[in-house]
DRENDO-129580 format. One line per field, with one value per atom (N, C-alpha, C, O): residue in one letter; atom name; x, y, z. Coordinates in Angstrom, 3 decimals. Layout:
N
type [A_...]
atom [CA_...]
east [X_...]
north [Y_...]
up [Z_...]
This chain:
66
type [X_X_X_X_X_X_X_X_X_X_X_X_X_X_X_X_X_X_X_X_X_X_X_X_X_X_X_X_X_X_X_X_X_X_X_X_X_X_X_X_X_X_X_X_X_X_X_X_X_X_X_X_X_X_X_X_X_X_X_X_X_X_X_X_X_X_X_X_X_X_X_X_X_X_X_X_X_X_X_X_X_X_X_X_X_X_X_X_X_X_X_X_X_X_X_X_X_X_X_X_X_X_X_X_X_X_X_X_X_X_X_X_X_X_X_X_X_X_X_X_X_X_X_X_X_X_X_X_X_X_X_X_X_X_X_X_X_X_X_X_X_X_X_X_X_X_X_X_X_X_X_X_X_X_X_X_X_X_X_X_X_X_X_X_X_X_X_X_X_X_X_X_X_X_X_X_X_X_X_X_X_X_X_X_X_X_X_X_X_X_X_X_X_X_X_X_X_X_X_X_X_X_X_X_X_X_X_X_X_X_X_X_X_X_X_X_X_X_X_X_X_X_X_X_X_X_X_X_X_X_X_X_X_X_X_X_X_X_X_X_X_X_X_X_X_X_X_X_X_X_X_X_X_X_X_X_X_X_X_X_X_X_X_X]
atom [N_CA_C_O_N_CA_C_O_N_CA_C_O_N_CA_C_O_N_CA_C_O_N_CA_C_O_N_CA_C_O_N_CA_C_O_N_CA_C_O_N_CA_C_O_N_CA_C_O_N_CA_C_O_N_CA_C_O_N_CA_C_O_N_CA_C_O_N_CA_C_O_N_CA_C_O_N_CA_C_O_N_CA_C_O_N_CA_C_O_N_CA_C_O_N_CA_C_O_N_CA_C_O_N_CA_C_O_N_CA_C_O_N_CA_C_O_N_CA_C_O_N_CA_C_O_N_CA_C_O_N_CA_C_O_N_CA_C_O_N_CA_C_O_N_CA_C_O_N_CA_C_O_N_CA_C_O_N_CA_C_O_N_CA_C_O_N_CA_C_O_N_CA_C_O_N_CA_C_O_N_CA_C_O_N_CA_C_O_N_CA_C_O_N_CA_C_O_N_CA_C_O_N_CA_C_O_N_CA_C_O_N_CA_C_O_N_CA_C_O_N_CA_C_O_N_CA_C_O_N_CA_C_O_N_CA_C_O_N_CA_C_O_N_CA_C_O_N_CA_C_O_N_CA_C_O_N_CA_C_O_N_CA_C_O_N_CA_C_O_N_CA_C_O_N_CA_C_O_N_CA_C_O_N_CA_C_O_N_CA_C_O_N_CA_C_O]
east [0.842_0.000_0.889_1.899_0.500_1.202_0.776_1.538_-0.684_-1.359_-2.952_-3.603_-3.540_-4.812_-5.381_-4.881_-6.080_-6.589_-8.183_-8.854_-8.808_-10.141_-10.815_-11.998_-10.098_-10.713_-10.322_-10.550_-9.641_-9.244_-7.746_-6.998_-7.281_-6.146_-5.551_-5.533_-4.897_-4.235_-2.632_-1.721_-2.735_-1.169_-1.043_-2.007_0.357_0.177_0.322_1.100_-0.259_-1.070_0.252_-0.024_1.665_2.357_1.820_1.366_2.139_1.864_0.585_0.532_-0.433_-1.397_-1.445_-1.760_-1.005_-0.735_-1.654_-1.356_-2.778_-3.878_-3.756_-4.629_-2.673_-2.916_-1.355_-0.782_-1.174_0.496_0.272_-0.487_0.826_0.861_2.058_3.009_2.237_3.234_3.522_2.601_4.669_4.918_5.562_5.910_5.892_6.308_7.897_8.469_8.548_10.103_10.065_11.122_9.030_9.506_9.295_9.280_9.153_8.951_7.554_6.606_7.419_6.534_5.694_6.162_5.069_4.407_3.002_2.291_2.584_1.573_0.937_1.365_-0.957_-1.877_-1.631_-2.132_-1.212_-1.044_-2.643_-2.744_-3.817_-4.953_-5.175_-5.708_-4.427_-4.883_-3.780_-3.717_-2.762_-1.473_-1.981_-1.804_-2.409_-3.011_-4.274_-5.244_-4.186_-5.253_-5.961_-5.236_-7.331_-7.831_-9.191_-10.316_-8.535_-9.685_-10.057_-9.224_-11.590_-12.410_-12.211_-11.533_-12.897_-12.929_-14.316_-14.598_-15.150_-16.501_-15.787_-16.520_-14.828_-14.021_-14.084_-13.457_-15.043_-14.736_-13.662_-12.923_-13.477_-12.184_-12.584_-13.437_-11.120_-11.356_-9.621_-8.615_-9.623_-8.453_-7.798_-8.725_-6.887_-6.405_-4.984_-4.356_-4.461_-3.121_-2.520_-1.315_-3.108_-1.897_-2.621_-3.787_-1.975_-2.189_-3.182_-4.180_-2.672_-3.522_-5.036_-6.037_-4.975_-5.829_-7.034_-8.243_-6.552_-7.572_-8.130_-9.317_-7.262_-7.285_-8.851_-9.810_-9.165_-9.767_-11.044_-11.950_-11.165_-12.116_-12.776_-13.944_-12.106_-12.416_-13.134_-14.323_-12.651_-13.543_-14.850_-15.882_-14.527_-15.542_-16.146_-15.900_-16.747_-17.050_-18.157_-18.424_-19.251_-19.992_-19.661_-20.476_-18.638_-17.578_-17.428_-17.034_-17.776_-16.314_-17.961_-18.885_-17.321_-18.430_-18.574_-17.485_-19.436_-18.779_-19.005_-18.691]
north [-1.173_0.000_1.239_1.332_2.072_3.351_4.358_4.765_4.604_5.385_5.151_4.641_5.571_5.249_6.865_7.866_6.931_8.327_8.042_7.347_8.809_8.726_7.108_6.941_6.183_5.157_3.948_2.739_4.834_3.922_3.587_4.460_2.344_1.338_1.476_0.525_3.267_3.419_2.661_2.670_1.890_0.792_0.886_1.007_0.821_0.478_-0.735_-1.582_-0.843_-1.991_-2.742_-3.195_-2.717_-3.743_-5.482_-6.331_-5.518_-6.741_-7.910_-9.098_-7.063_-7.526_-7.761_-6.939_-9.553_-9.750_-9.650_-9.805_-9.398_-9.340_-7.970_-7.600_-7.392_-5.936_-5.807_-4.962_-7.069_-6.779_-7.824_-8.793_-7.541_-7.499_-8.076_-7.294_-9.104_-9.762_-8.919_-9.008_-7.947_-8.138_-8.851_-9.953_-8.246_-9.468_-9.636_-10.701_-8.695_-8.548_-9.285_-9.226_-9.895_-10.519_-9.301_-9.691_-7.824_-6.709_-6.670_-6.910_-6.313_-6.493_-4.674_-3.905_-4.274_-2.992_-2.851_-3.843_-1.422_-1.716_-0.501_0.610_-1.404_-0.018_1.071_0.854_2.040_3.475_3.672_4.641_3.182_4.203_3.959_4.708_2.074_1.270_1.305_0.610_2.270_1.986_1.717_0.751_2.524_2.898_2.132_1.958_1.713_1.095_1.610_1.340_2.368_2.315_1.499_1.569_0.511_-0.527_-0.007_0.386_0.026_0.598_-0.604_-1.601_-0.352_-1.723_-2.607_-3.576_-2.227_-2.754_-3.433_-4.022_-3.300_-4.033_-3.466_-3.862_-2.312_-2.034_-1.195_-0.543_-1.126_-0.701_0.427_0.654_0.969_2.309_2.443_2.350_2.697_2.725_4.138_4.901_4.768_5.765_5.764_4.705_6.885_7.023_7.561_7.312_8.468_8.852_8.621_8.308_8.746_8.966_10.320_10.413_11.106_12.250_12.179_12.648_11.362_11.070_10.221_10.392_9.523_8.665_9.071_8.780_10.146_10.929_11.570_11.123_12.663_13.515_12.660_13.058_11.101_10.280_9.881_9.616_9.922_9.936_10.760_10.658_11.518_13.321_13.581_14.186_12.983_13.999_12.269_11.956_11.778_10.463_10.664_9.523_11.542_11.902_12.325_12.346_12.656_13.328_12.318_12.523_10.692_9.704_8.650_8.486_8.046_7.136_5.884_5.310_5.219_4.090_2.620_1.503]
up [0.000_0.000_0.000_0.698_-0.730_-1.189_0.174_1.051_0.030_0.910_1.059_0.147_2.305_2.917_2.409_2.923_1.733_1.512_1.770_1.007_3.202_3.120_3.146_2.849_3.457_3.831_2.610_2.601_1.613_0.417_0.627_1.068_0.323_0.219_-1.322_-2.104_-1.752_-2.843_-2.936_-2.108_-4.568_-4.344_-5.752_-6.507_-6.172_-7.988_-8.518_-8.081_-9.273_-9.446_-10.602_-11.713_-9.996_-11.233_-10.904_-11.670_-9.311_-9.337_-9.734_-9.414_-10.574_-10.914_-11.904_-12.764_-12.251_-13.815_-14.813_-15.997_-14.413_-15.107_-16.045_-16.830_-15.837_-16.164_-17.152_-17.841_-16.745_-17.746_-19.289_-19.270_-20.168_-21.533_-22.172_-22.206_-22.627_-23.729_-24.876_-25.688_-25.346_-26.828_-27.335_-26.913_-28.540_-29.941_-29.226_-29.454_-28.445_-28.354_-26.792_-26.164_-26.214_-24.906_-23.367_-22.200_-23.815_-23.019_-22.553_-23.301_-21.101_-20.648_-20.872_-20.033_-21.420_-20.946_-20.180_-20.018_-19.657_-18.742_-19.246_-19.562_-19.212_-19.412_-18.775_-17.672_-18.755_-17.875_-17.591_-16.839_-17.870_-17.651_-16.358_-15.539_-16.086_-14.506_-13.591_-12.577_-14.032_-13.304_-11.603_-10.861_-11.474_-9.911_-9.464_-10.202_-8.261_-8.078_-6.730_-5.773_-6.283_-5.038_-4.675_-5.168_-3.379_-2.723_-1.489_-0.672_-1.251_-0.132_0.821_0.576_1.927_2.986_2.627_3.332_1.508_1.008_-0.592_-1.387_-0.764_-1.679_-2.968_-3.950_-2.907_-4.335_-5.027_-4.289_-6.369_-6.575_-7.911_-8.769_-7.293_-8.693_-9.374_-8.671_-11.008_-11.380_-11.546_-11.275_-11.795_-12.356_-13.101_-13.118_-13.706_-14.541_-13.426_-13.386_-12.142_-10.832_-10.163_-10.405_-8.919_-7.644_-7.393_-6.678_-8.061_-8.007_-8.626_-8.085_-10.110_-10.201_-9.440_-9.590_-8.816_-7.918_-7.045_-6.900_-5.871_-5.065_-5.571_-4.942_-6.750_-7.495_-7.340_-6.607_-8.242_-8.050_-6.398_-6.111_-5.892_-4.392_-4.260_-3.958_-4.425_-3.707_-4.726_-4.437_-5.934_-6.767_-7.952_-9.117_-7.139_-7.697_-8.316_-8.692_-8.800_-9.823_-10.975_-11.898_-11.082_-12.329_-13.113_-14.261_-12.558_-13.417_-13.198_-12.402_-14.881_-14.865_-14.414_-14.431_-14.023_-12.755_-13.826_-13.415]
């Protein structure tokens, strides 16, 4: 865990292979849109490209489409 912001469990999300990608050269790259990951204690989860971004979704969760 990176940081507890407001009740959310923000972490970046490399270790989640689900999110990592094979190319043709053997290199692993990663969606940037999910780099970030925040989990509530009700388990649900929200993605972002920063930290800052997620932070934003926290606060202003009508803005972002669920």
């Amino acid at each position: 865990m990176i940081e507890n912001y407001k009740g959310w469990d923000i972490t970046l999300n490399w270790d989640n292979k689900d999110y990592l990608q094979r190319s043709g050269s053997e290199n692993y790259f990663f969606n940037k849109k999910e780099k970030w990951i925040g989990v509530n204690l009700n388990g649900a989860k929200i993605y972002g490209s920063s930290l800052k971004e997620i932070r934003h979704i926290i606060d202003y969760p009508g803005l972002y489409k669920k």
